[in-house]
N, C-alpha and C positions, 0 to 999 in steps of 0.2 A: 567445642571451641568457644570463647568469646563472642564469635559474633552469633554462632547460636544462641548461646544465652540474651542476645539481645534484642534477638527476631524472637524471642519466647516471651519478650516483657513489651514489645514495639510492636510487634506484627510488620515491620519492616528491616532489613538488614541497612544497620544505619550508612551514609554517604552513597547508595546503590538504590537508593529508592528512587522514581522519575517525578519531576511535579507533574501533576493532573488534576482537573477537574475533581473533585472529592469523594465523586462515586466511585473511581479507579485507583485502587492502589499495588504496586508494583513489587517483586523484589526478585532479587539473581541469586542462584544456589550452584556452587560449583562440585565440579565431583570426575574422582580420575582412573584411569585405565594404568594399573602397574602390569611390571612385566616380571616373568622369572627363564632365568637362563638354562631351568630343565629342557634339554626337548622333547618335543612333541612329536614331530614327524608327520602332524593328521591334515585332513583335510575335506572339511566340508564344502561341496559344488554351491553356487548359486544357482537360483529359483530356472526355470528351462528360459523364461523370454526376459529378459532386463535391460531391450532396446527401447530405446529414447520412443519410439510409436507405439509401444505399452503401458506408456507411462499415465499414469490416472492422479497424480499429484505434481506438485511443481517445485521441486527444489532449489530456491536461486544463490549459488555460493557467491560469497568474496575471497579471490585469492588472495594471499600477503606472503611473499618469500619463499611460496614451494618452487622447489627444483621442477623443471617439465614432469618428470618421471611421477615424482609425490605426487602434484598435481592430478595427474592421470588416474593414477589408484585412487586418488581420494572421488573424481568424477566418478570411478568404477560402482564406489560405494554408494553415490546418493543415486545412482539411477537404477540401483538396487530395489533402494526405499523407495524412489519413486513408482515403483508398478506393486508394490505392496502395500501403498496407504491411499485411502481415497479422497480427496482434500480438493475443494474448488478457489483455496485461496493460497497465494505462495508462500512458500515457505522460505524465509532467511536466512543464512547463515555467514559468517565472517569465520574462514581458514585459514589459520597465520603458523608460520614454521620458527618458533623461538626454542631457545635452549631451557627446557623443567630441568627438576632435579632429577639426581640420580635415581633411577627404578620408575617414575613416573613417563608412560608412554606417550597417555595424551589428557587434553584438562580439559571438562566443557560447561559452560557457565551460560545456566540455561535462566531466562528471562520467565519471572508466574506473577501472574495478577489474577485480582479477582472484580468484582463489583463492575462487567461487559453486561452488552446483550444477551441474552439465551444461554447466561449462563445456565449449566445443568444443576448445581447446590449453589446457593446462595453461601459467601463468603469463605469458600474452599478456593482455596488459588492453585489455576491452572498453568499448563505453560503457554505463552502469546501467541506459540506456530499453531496448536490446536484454536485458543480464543477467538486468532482472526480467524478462522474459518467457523465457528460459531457466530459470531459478530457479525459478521458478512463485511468484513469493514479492518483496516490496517490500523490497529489499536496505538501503536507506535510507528508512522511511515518513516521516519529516517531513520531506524534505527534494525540490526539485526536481530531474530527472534530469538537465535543464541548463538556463543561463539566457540568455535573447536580450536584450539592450542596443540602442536605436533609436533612434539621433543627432536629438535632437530641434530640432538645429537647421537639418537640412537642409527643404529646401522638397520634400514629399512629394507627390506625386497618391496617392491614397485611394480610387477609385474601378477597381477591379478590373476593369468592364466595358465600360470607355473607354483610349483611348490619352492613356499622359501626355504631357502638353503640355511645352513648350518652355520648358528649366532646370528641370523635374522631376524627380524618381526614382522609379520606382515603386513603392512600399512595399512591396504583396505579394509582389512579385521578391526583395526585400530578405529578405524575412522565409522564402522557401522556400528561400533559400540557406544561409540560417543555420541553418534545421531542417536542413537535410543535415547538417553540421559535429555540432549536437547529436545525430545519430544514428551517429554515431563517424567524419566523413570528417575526422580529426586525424592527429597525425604529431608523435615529438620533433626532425625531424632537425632541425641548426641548421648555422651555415659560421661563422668566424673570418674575421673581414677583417684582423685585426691591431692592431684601435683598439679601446681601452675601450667597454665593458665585454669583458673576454675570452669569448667564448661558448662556445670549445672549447678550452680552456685555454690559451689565449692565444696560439696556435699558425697563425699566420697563413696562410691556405690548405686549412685543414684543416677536415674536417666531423666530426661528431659525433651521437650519437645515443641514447635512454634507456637505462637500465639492462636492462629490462622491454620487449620488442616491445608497441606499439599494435596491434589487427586490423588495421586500417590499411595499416601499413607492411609486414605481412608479401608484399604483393601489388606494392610497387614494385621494378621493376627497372630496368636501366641496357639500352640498346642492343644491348646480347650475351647479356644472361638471365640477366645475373648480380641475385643480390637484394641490395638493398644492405645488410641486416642484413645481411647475411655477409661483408662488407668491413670492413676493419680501424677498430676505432671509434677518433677524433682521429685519423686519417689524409690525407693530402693524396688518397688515390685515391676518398674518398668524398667531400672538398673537391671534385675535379674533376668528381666526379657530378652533384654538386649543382647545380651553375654549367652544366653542359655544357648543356642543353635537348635530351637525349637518354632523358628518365626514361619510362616506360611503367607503364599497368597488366595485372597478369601474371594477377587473373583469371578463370577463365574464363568465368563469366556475364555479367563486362564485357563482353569481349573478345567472346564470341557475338553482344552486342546491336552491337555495333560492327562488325559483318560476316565476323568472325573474324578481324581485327586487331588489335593491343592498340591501347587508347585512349591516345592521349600525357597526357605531366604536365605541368605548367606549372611548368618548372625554367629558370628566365633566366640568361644570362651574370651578372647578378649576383644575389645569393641576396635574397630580399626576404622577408622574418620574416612569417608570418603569412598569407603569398602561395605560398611555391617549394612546389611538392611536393603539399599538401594543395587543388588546385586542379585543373580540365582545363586544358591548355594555350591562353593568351589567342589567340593566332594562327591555331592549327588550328579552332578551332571559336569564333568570330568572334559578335558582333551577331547576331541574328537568322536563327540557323543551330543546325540539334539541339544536343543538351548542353550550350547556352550557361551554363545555369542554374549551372555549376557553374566556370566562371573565375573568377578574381578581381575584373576589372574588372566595374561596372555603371554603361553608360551614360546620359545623361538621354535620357528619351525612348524607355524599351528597358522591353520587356516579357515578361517570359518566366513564363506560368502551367504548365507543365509539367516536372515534373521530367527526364523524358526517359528512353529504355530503361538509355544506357550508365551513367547515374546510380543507377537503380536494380538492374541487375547488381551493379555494382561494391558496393550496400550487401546484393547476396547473396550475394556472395564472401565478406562480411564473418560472414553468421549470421543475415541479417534474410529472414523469409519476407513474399514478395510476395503482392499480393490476386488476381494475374492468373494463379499455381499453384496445380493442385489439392494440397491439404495435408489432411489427416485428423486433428484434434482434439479434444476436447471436456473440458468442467469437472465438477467434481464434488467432494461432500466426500471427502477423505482418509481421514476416519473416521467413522463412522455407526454405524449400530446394529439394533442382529434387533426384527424386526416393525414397521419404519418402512419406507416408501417413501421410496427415495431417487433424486432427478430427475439424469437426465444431460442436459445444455447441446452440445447439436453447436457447435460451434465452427470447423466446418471451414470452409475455401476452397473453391470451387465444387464441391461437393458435390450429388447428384444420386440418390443409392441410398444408406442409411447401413445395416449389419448390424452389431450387437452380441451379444457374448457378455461377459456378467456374470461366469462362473466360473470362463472359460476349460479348457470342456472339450470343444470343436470346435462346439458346436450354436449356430448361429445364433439367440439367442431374440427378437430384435424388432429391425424394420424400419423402426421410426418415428426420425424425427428427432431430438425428443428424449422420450426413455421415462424413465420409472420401472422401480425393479424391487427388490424387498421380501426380503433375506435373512431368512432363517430361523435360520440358528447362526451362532454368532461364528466367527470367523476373519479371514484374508489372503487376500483376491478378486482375479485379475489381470483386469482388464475389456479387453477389445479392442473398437475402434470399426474394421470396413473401411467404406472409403469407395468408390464407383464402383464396386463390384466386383473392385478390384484391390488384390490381395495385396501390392504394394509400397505400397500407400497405409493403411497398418494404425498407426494408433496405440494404444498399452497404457498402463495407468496400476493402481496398487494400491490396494486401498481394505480399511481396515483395520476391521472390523466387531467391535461387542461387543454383549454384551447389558446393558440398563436398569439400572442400581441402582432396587429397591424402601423405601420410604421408610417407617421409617424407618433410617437407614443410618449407618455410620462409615466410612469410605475411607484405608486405612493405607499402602496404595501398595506393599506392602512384597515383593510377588511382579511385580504388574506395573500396567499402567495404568488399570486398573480404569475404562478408558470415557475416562477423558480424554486431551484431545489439545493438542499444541499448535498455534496458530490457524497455518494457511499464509497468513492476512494477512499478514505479516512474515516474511521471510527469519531474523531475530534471536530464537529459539526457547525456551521452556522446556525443560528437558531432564531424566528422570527417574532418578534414583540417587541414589546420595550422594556429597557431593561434597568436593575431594581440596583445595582453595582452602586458607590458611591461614586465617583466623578462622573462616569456617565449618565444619571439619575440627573447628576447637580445639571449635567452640561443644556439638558432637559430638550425637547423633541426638535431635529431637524427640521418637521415641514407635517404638515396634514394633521393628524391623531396623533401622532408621535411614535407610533408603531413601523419596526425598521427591523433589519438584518444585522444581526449582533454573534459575534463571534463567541460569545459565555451571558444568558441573559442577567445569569446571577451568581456567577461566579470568574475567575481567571484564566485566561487562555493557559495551554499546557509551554512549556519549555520544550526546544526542541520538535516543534510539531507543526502542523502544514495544513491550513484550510481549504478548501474549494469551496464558491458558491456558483451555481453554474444560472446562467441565462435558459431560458427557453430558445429555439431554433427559431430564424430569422429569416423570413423570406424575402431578399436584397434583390430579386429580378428588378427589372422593368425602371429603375433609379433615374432620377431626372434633377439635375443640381447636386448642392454639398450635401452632406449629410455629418452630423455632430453627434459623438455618442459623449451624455453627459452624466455625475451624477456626485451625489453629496455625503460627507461623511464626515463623522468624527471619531479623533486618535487620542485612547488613553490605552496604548500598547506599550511592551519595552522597549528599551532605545534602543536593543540591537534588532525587534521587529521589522517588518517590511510588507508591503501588499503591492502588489500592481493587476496589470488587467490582462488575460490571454485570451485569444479567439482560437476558433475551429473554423474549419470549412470542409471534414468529412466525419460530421454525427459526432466528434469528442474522443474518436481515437489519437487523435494527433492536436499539439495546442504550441501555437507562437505567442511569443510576447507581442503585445501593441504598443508600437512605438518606443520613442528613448524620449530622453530630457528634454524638459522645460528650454525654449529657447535655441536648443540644437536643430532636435529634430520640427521639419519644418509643418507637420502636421498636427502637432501640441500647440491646444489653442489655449487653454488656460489653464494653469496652475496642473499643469501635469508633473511627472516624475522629477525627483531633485535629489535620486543619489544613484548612478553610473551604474556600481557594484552592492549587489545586498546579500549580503557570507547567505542568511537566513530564504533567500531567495533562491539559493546555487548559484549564485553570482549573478542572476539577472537585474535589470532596471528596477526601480520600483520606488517608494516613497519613502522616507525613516524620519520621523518627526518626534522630539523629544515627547514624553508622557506627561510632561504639562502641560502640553499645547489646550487651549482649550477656546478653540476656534473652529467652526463650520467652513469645511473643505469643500471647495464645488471646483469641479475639475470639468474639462471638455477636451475632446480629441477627434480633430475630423477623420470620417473610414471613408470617406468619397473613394478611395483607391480598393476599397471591397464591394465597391455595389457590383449588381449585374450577378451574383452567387446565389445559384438556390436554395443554400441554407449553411445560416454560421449562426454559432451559439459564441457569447464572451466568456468568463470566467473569472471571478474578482479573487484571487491568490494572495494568503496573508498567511508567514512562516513567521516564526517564534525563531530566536537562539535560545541560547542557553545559561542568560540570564534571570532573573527574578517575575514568573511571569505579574504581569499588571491585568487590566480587566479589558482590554483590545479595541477592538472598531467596529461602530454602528452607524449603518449604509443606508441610504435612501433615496426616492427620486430618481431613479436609475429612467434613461428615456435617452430617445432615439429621435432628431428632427431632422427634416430635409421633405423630401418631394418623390411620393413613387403615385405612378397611374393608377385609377380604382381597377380592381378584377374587374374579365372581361373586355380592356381595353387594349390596343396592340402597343407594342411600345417603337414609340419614333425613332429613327432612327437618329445619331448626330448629325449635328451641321455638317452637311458636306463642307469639304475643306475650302473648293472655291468660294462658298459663300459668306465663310469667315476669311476670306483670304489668304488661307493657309496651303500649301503644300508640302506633303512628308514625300520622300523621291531618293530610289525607287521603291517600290513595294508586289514583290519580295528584296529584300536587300541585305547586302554582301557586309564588306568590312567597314563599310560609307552610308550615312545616313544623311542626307541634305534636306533642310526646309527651303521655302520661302515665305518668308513674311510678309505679312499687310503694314502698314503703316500704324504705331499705336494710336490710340484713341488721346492719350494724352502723354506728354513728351516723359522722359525718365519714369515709366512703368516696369514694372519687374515681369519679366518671363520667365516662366518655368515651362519645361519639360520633362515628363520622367515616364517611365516602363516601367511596368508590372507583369509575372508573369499570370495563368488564366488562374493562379491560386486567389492570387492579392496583393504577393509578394512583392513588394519592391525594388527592383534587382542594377535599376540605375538611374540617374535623374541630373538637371544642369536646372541653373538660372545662370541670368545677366541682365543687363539693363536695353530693356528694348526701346529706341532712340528713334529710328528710322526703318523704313521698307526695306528690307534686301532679302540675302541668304546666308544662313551657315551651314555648315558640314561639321558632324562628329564622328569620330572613329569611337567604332564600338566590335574591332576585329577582339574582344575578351569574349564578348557576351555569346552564350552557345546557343545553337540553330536550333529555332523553331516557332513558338506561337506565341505573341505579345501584346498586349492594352496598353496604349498611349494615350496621355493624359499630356493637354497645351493649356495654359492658362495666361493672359498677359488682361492685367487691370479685371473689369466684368466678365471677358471674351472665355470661354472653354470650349475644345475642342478632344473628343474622342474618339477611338479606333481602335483597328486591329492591325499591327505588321506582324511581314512574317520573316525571319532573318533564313537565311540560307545556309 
């Protein structure tokens, strides 16, 4: 087709390529499941255990328009694949129920890039379900890894546990075939018949093939061993390949589960788009016989719940580790910090004895599965996990330790990272220096050495894409006064860009926004948030400043309402739309001021309330909360009151104008029973506490 010919001259299928940073390029290969109205009558069982607490991969779908029932079969199918593939990163998918054409079952339009981390060959493009789990990192986070299409007009059986009846298809069949395709079983080759559209340059007989090797295609060969990349591209000798029904796969964990044969291709005397090549051959492996899963045809009445051995070799030729290998893995943060326990996640394949070393300095320190283990000094940790006892089953990983900032603090960046990291949530990274971009070059150094937190040092943020830069953990005990978290920046992002700030308060599983707008919210002390809604944010708070701005942004926000926490990290968040990216935001000076007691010291307790002249009444209290007030200090001072619960969260609050001594009463019969920090403030005066509502 056309657009192969144009991924053969581009290396990208043009209008479907993503923008990225320049080491990353991207493209989508579609390819479909037809059906034929012979029946079959057959019926291949699924693997014995295919319960969700088997599962050793993470399949996460999007539904769009299946009926409950589709739905159902379609979950049938990926929790299939999930106890058959062994994958520590998730896997995406988008399953939508539209009307294809006639004889087309289902369509799946699977997502390959090359130039990641760890890639396995440099410039062969993989598919992105496999990459992020090479990567260790979400190469595309808003985006699914591929999307399955499910002709909603064919007459489906839905019921997985039953044989489909007569002029049915079986959906779940349907649907475990296309998850192969989305787990990279694609190919660009295409063949020239000679009629419009030209496919391979108009060159009748002739085959053709991408710019760029797919994983894929590096393993097909022709009858004699030869591989057909290595045959002349737009030539008649790969024409003839193509057509011959002589193609094989060459490797070798195919080839093993197949008894040490290669397994044929399904390459027909004539080339069929979407069918030759990226299929097992329809003939050799038939209805109702191993490896059916993976031909082209799907007959009515044909059932096939198992992927099969040669299926799944051939996706470990490709790079994909299986759930039925022992493999040695495990998670952990990248970057931590002296005097915290940090948890390591086994993650391995049948695993059975796990020994680790934390320091990598021969001594096996713990045998447990998944341990902790609490550095002392900063540094670069090489951690080894063996697995089984066996030396070849050793995975290593680096973890990059500092010590706490004490609060309170300024963070200039200007030697090195002073604790922060960028989030391995996202492959697409903040990056420390200064950076070489033109506007941001020109705009030239915020503060210190000029060395900062930059979204692209020397290149464009991606479109469509989502940054984290995460804080170090913050120990907010012992708090005495406001506290102000401040810091500096400047924006040569898109105009439909956005960043704002999110905090933790359990380790980074969980993240709030801080705060809202400039001027609303009453804890935005300067130059905080100035747009409501940010599409590029999911709708949250956050900043959107034209890409010309070329002003130094210094922002503050009081967290007085988070002190007393034994530990919160912030989060600086900057999402890309899906405009033109520009060259982003470079961050500095990030610091924390206010008043905490030196270690060692006890922390006072607040002003009793008599001695501010405060009373909160009663305490525990019902659907009535009554003060009484002191007299202000000077006449028309503003009171505030507000509640938080023991997160941080804010959950209620008043002002008015405190004038005179007296009392008021608020009904707060909404707010639900239990544990709260009250926060008084009128002019200088603060008063804090504990109530507890009933």
């Amino acid at each position: 087709m056309e657009a192969c010919r144009r991924l053969g001259l581009t290396g990208l299928l043009a209008g479907l390529a993503l923008t990225l940073p320049a080491q990353v390029d991207w493209t989508v290969q579609t390819q479909s499941l037809h059906g034929s109205a012979i029946p079959a009558r057959t019926r291949i069982a699924p693997p014995p255990n295919t319960s969700r607490a088997a599962a050793t991969a993470i399949l996460t779908p999007t539904y769009t328009g299946l009926p409950a029932a589709a739905q159902a079969a379609a979950q049938f199918a990926l929790d299939v694949w999930a106890t058959k593939l062994f994958q520590d990163f998730p896997i995406s998918l988008d399953i939508t129920y539209v009307a294809l054409p006639a004889g087309e079952l289902t369509r799946t339009s699977t997502v390959m890039v090359t130039g990641f981390a760890n890639i396995p060959n440099a410039g062969t493009y993989y598919p992105v379900a496999l990459a992020n789990g090479l990567a260790g990192c979400d190469l595309r986070p808003q985006e699914a890894d591929f999307t399955l299409e499910i002709n909603s007009t064919i007459a489906w059986h839905t019921d997985p546990l039953t044989l489909p009846g007569a002029g049915t298809y079986d959906l779940a069949t349907a649907v475990l075939h296309g998850i192969a395709h989305g787990l990279g079983v694609v190919a660009t080759f295409n063949y020239d018949d000679g009629l419009p559209p030209a496919e391979c340059l108009g060159t009748a007989g002739s085959g053709c093939y991408g710019g760029s090797a797919y994983a894929y295609e590096t393993f097909v060969e022709n009858q004699l061993g030869v591989a057909l990349r290595s045959l002349t591209n737009y030539s008649a000798a790969l024409g003839s390949d193509l057509t011959g029904d002589n193609l094989f796969w060459a490797g070798a964990q195919g080839t093993a589960a197949h008894g040490g044969t290669p397994p044929k291709l399904h390459a027909p005397l004539t080339f069929v788009e979407g069918q030759s090549v990226i299929h097992l051959d329809e003939a050799t492996y038939p209805a109702g016989t191993p490896h059916s899963l993976l031909t082209p045809i799907l007959q009515v009445a044909e059932s096939i719940h198992d992927p099969g051995d040669v299926v799944l070799g051939m996706l470990a030729d490709m790079g994909w580790a299986l759930a039925n290998t022992p493999i040695a893995f495990f998670s952990a943060l990248n970057t931590w910090y002296t005097g915290e326990p940090l948890t390591f996640t086994d993650r391995s394949s049948q695993g059975i004895n796990w020994e680790w070393d934390f320091d990598n300095d021969g001594t096996w320190e713990s045998l447990l599965q998944h341990p902790t283990h609490t550095y002392a000094a900063p540094g670069t940790y090489t951690v080894l996990l063996r697995l089984n006892l066996n030396p070849a089953l050793t995975f290593t990983r680096d973890i990059q330790v500092f010590d706490k900032p004490n609060i309170p603090f300024v963070l200039t960046f200007d030697t090195d990272a002073e604790g922060f990291s960028a989030s391995s949530e996202t492959c697409l990274q903040w990056e420390l220096g200064t950076p070489t971009t033109a506007l941001l070059s020109t705009l030239g150094p915020i503060g210190g050495a000029g060395q900062g937190w930059v979204t692209h040092l020397n290149g464009t943020h991606g479109a469509n894409t989502t940054y984290y830069l995460d804080s170090p953990p913050i120990d907010f005990m012992g708090a005495v006064g406001d506290y102000f978290l401040r810091f500096s920046f400047h924006w040569a992002a898109a105009n439909d860009a956005g960043m704002n700030v999110l905090y933790s308060l359990d380790g980074g599983t969980t993240w709030t926004v801080l705060g809202g707008l400039q001027g609303v919210d009453p804890d935005a002390d300067v130059g905080w948030y100035n747009q409501a809604a940010i599409a590029a944010l999911g709708g949250q708070p956050g900043w959107q400043i034209p890409v010309s701005s070329a002003n130094v942004y210094q922002v503050s926000y009081r967290i007085t309402a988070l002190a007393n926490t034994p530990q919160i990290r912030f989060r600086i968040q900057f999402g890309a739309g899906g405009s033109t990216p520009q060259e982003g935001i470079q961050l500095d000076n990030f610091e924390i001021q206010g008043q905490v007691l030196p270690a060692g010291l006890e922390v006072p307790p607040p002003p009793r309330q008599a001695e501010a002249g405060l009373v909160l009444y009663p305490n525990p209290f019902g659907d009535r909360l009554s003060l009484r007030l002191p007299a202000p200090e000077s006449a028309g001072t503003t009171a505030r009151l507000e509640l938080t619960d023991l997160s941080g969260r804010r959950v209620w609050s008043t002002s008015w104008s405190h004038e005179t001594a007296g009392e008021k009463t608020f009904f707060l019969g909404d707010l639900a029973a239990g544990s709260y920090l009250y926060r008084w403030t009128s002019g200088p005066r603060i008063v804090r506490g504990q109530l507890l509502k009933r």
